[in-house]
N, C-alpha and C positions, 0 to 999 in steps of 0.2 A: 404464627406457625399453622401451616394446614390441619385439619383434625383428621385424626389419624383412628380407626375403630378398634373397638375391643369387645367381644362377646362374654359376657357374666354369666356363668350359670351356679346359683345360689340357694342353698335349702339348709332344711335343717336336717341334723345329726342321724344316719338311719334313711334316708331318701334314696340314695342310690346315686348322688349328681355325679362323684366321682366318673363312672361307668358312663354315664351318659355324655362327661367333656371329653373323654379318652376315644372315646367312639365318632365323637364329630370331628376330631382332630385327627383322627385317623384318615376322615373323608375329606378334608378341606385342606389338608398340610400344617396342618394347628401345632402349636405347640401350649402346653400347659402351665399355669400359673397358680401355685396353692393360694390360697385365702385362709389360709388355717392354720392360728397361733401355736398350735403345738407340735402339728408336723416339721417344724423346721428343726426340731431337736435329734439329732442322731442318737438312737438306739431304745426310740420311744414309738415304735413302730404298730406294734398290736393295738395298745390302748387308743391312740389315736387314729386309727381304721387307715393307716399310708395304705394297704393296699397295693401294695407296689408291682405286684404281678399284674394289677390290670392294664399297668403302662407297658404291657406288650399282647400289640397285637396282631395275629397271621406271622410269630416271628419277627414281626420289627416294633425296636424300641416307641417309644412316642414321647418326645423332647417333655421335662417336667423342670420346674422350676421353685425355690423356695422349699423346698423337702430335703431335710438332711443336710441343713448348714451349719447349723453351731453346734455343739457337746450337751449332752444333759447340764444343767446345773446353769449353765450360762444365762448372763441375762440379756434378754431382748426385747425392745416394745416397737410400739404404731411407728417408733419416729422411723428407728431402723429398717421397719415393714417396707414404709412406704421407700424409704431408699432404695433398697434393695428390688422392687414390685420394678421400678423406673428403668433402672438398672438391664433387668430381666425384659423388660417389652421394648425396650432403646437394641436390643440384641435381636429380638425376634422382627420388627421392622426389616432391620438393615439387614435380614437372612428372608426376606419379600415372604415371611410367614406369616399366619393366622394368631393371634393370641386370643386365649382364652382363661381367662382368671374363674375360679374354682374354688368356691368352700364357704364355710358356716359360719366365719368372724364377723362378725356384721362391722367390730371397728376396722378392720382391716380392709373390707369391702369398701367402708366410706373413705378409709383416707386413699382410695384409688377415685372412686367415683362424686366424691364432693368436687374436685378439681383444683384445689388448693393445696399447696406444701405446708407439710407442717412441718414444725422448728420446735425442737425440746429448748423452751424456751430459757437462756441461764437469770439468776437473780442477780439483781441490779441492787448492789449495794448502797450507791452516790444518791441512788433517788430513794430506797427505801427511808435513809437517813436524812433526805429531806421529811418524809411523810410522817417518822414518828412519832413527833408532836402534834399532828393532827389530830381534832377528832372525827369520830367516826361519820358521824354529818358531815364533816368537809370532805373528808376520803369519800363519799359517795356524791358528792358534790363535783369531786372533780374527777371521778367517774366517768360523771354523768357527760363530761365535754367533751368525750371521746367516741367519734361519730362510730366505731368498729363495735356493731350489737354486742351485749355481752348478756351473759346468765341473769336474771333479777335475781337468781338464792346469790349471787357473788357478795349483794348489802348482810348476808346475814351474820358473819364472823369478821372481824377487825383484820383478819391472816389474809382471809379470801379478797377482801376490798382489797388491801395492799398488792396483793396478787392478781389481781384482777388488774388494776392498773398499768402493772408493770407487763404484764403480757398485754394489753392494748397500747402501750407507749411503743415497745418495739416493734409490733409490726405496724404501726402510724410509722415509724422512722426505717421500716427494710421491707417496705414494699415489695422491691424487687425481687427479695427472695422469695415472697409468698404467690406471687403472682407468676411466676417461672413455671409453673407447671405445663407440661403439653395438654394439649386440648385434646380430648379423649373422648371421640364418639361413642357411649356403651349401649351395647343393647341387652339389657338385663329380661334371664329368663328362670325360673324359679320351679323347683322337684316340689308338689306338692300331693300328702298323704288325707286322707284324713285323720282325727288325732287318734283314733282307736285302733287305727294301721298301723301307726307310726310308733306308738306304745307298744305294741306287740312287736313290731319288728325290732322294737330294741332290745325287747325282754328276749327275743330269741338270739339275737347278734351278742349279747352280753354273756347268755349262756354255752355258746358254740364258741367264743376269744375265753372262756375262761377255762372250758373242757378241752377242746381241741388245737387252739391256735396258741396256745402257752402264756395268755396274759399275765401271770403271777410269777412265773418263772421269768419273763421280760421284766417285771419290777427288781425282781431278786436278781437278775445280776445287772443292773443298773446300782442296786447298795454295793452288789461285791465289787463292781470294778470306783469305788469309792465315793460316785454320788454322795452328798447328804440326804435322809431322810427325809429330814424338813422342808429341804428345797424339790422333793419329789413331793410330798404333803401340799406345797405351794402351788405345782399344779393341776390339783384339785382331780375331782371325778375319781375315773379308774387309778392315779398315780398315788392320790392320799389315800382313799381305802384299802388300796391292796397292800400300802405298805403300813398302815396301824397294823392290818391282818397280821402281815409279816412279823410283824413288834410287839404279837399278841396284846396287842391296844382292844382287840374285838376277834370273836371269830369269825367262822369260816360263812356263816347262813345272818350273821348280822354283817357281815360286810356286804355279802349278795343283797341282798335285800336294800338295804344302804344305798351303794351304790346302782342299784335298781330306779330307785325314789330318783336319785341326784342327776342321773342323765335325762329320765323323763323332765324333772326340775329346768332341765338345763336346755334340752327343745324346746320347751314350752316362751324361754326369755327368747331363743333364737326366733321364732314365730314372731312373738311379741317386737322386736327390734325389726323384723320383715315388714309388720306393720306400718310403724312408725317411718321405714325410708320412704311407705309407698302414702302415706300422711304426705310427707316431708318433698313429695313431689319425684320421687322415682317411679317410672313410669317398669312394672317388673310382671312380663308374660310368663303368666303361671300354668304349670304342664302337668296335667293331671300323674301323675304317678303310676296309676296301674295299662298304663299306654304300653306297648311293646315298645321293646328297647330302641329300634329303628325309626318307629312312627316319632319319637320323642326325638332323634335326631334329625330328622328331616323336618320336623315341623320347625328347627331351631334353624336351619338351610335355607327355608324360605322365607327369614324374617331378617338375615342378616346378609 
């Protein structure tokens, strides 16, 4: 299959990339692709910064994808992502458009730019029940004759060898499905702050969504229209503090503060995993951040 391009623009939480994909999509005929595990939930809107006003610009909409697919509470992971990611760019192609993926997941970003399909892989009863008898030296024995790299921590729990095995036995036996991915030329470009910028502008964005843009009120009637608590607790950050708050689990200046801590916390691992793709051989042009909005579009112009 020919390779066919896609434009990354990638940062962490509090950068502005949103603003800067909408803006070059504006100039190019782009359409947009979120990267971002929590926007795809309808009616989780503030906490997770959708931002949805910025997808109109001069009066015209600007094509967005992956925002606003499933209900609160719903479960969704990488595998669904990456279906769904396929899905969305197989559409924007065949409409001779620009795609541009968008956001701060880093696994979400890799199961588009690794190039691989992944497969929620099911367990394999027939062969687990050969292996149970083994011990744990032979399960890593015959591990080891499976040419598909695997983790070294996989030898450390009897669960994980077994598991380990069995997700390398079936993709040695369905090649074809792991290998079906389209060849997707990216050119990855990255919003970058320094971390005493990026700290502050959280610390300011957290207090402006909880004063004026109704963050707490967006929790509370995600419980009224029946949500479980728990299941907003599960995904984490603004969703579980606001709602112990709500459950007088904490108050009002230890849930700020809290949740304060937990999104700096939580840039900090996205940086951290930023790292690690460009370790791991991603090649990702980083754009200084206090660049005017434009200069940051246009630099992204002349690179792709």
């Amino acid at each position: 299959m020919e390779s066919q391009k896609l434009t990354v623009i990638l940062g962490c939480t509090a950068t502005g990339k949103t603003n800067v994909a909408v803006n070059l999509a504006h100039q190019i005929n782009g359409e947009v692709i979120s990267a971002d595990s929590r926007q795809v939930y309808r009616g989780m809107d503030v906490g997770t910064g959708k931002d949805i006003s910025e997808f109109t610009i001069d009066g015209l909409a600007i094509p967005h994808h992956l925002i606003d697919i499933i209900d609160a509470g719903e479960e969704y992971n990488v595998f669904e992502y990456q279906k769904d990611f396929l899905e969305s760019y197989e559409g924007i192609q065949q409409r001779n458009n620009k795609a541009i993926l968008c956001g701060g997941t880093g696994m979400y970003l890799e199961a588009v730019l690794k190039g691989y399909r992944l497969l929620d892989i099911p367990n394999n009863e027939a062969l687990r029940k050969q292996l149970e008898n083994k011990s744990e030296q032979e399960l890593v024995e015959e591990l080891s004759t499976f040419k598909e790299l695997h983790n070294t921590t996989d030898s450390i729990e009897r669960d994980r060898i077994v598991r380990a095995i069995e997700i390398a036995k079936f993709k040695q036996e369905n090649k074809e499905l792991i290998n079906d991915f389209p060849k997707i030329d990216a050119t990855i470009f990255g919003i970058n702050f320094e971390r005493a910028v990026i700290k502050e502008r959280i610390t300011s964005r957290l207090k402006h969504r909880l004063k004026n843009e109704g963050m707490i009120e967006e929790v509370e009637d995600l419980i009224n229209s029946g949500v479980d608590p728990e299941r907003l607790k599960f995904y984490g950050l603004e969703y579980k503090l606001i709602t112990q708050f709500l459950l007088n689990e904490i108050d009002r200046k230890e849930m700020f503060e809290k949740l304060n801590i937990a999104i700096h916390q939580f840039s900090k691992r996205q940086a951290t995993w930023f790292r690690k793709m460009e370790r791991n051989g991603f090649d990702i042009n980083w754009i200084d951040g206090n660049m005017p909005l434009q200069e940051k579009v246009d630099f992204i112009k002349e690179k792709i």
